[in-house]
N, C-alpha and C positions, 0 to 999 in steps of 0.2 A: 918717488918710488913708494909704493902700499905695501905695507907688509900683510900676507895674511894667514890666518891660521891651518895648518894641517888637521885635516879630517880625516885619518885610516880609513875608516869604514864609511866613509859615504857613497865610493863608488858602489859599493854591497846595496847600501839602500835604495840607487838607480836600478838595482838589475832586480834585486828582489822586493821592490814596494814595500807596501804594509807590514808584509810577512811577519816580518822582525816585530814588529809593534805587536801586530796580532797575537803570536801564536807564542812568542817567548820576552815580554817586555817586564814579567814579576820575577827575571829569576835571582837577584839579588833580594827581593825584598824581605825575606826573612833573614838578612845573615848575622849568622852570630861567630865570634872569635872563641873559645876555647882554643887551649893551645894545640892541639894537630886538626882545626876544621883547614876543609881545602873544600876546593870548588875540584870536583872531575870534568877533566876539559869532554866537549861537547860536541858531535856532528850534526848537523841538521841536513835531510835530505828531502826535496818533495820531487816525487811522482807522481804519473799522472791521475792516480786512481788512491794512494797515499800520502805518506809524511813518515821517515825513519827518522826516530833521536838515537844515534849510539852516544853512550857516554862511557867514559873509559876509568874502570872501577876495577882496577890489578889487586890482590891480593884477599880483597873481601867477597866474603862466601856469599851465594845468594839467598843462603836463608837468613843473613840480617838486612839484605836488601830491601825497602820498605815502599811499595808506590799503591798511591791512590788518588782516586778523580774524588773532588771538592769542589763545588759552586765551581764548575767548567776551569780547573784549575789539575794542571796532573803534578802532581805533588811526589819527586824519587827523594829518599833519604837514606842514611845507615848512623847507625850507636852504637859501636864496637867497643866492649871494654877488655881489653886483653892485661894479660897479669904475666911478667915474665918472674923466674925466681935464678938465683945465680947464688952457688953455695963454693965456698973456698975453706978449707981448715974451720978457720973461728969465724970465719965472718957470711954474714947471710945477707942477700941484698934480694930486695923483691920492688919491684916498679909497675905502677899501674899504667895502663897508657890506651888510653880513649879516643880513636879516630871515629870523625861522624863525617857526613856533608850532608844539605839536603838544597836540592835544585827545585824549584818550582816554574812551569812554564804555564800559560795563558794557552786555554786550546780553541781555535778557530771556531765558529758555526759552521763549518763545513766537514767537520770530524764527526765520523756515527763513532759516538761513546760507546756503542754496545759491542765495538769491535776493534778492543786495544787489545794488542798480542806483547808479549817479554819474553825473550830470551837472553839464558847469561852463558859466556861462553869464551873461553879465553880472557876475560878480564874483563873484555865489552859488554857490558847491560842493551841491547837492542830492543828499543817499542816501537813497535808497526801499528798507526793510527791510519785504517781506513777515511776513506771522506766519503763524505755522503753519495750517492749515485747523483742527485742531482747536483752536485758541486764540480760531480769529471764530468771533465770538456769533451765535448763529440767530436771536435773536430770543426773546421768549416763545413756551412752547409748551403750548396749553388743555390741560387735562384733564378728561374726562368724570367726571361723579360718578354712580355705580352704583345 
């Protein structure tokens, strides 16, 4: 008997090839530990003529929301520093408390850069990356035999 190992995600790497390598394979590479970073879990969608990332960012406002294209790299992050203050009789207590995250993904040669869209909306941060027109697929196309 062989014993072997489990791979969750390898049947994902059958169905969707490179993809994964391609397009999201630096997104741990920057991570840092403070004590409330989290990773926002992450959708990944492609279409035929697209690629949607929602990532799911509940409670942070969009104006500290932070995204920009670097050396073909789309770089989201947030650094929220909130102060709460709690007053009782004699005693006063005030607590700082810093949530960040920042996700970076690897963006395909098939993505026209000049047409990233963001919407924030219910919690969900949404980026619609067009792909290049010669990247969508037309379709099959017959050939006549002579």
């Amino acid at each position: 008997m062989t014993l072997m190992k489990f791979k969750p995600f390898a049947p994902s790497q059958y169905l969707f090839g490179d993809l994964y390598d391609e397009l999201f394979n630096n997104f741990l590479s920057d991570f840092k530990s403070p004590a409330n970073y989290t990773q926002p879990a992450v959708n990944i969608i492609e279409e035929k003529d697209k690629y949607i990332l929602e990532l799911a960012v509940p409670g942070v406002d969009k104006k500290d929301i932070d995204i920009k294209m670097e050396d073909n790299e789309l770089i989201i992050s947030s650094n929220v520093e909130k102060e709460e203050k709690e007053t009782e009789e004699n005693m006063v207590r005030m607590e700082y408390n810093y949530t960040s995250f920042k996700r970076v993904f690897t963006i395909p040669q098939t993505v026209d850069t000049k047409h990233i869209d963001a919407e924030y909306k219910d919690g969900i941060l949404k980026i619609t990356m067009k792909k290049k027109e010669e990247a969508i697929k037309k379709g099959p196309m017959a050939i006549k035999i002579k």
